[in-house]
C-alpha positions, 0 to 999 in steps of 0.5 A, a space after each residue: 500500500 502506498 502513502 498518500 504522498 507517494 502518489 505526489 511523487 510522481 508528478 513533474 515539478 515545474 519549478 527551477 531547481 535553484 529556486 526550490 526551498 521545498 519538495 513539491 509534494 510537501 507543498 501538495 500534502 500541506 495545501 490538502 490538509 489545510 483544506 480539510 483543516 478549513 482553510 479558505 485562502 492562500 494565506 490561511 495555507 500559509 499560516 497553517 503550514 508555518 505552524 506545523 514547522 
């Protein structure tokens, strides 16, 4: 059985490499949780992800 990231791995980042603070997959599965944890804007993603640091 796969994790629910594995299945983000597998897409292609866009991203130049030299640019990339964090892996795609991580900004996915965080964008996700803080969905299902209510959060409504790019900024509420952004909160609830500082505090899960």
């Amino acid at each position: 059985m796969q994790t629910p990231i594995s299945y983000f791995t597998e897409l292609t980042d866009p991203r130049v490499d030299r640019s990339k603070e964090h892996l795609m997959e991580d900004i996915i599965f965080i964008t996700i949780a803080a969905v299902i944890c209510g959060a409504e804007t790019w900024n509420d993603i952004e909160n609830y992800g500082k505090s899960k640091e």
